[in-house]
C-alpha positions in Angstrom: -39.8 57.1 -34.6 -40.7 60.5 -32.9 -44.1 59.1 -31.7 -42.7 55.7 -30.3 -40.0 58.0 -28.2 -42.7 60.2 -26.9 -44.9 57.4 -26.1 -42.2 55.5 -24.2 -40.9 58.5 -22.3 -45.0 59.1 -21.3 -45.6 55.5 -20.5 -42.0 55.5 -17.8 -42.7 59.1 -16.8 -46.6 57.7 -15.6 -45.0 54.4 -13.9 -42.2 56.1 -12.3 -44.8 58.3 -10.8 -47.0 55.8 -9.1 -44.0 53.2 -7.8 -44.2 54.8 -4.5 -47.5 54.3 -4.1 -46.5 50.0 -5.0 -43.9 50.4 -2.5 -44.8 53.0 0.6 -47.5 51.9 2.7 -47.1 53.5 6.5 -50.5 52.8 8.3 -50.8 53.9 12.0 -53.4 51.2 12.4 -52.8 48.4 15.7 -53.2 45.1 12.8 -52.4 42.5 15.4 -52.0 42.8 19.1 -49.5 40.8 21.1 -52.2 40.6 24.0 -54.1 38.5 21.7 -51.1 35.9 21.8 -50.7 36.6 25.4 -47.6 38.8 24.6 -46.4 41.9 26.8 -43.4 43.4 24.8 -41.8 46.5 26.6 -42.6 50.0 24.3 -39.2 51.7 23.4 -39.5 55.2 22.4 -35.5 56.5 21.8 -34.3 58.6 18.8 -32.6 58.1 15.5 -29.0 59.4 14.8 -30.9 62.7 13.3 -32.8 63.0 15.8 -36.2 61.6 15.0 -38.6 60.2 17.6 -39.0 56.6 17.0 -41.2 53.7 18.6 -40.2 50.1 18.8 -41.5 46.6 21.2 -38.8 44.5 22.6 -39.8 41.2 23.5 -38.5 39.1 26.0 -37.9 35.1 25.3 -39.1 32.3 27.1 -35.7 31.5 28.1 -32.3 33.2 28.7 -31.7 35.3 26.3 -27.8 34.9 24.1 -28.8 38.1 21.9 -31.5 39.9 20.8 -32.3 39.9 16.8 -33.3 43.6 15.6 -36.0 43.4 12.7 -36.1 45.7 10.3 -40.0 45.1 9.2 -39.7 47.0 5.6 -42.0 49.3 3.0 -45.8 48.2 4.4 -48.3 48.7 7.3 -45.9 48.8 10.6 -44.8 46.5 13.6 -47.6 45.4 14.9 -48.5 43.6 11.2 -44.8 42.5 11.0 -43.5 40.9 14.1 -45.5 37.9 13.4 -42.7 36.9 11.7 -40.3 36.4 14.1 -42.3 35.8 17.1 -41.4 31.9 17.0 -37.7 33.1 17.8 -39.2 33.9 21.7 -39.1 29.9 21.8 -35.4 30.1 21.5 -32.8 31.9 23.6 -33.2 35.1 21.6 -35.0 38.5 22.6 -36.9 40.3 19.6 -36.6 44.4 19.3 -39.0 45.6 16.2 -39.1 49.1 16.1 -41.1 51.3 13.2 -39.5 53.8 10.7 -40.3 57.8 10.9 -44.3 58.1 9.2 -45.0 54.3 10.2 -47.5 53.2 13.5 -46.1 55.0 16.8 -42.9 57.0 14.8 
């Protein structure tokens, strides 16, 4: 009984270690530029509540714009892999402001 407690506490102290590394990918790299979809989003630097420098794009719809949706991209790469996703909302009357978290792209 001694040996299957030690093993367990081992086997969730090594997988507890590495979630981050599952979960946590910043990358500073451009994946996808908006030029290539003929896309000129405006670059937003502005700070956090604490102060940190971030950097976001706000693109502008097609139309007249009712609101803008904020997208909040997630754990992996940054913006410019994520706002792929939403670009079809530019079609509607809705702006689109992606911005990237502190370690991730331009933040």
């Amino acid at each position: 009984m001694r040996w299957g407690k030690a093993i367990l506490g081992l086997f969730t102290a090594l997988a507890l270690s590495g979630c981050s590394g599952l979960l946590y990918y910043p990358s500073r790299h451009l994946h996808y530029d908006p030029a290539r979809l003929k896309l000129k989003p405006t670059e937003v630097n502005f700070q956090s509540g604490d102060g940190t420098k971030l950097f976001g794009w706000h693109f502008k719809s097609k139309k007249k714009a009712k609101a803008t949706v904020v997208f909040f991209h997630g754990n992996a790469e940054n913006l410019s892999s994520h706002y792929l996703n939403m670009v079809w909302i530019l079609e509607q009357p809705f702006d689109l402001f992606i911005f990237d978290y502190q370690g991730y792209g331009r933040s």
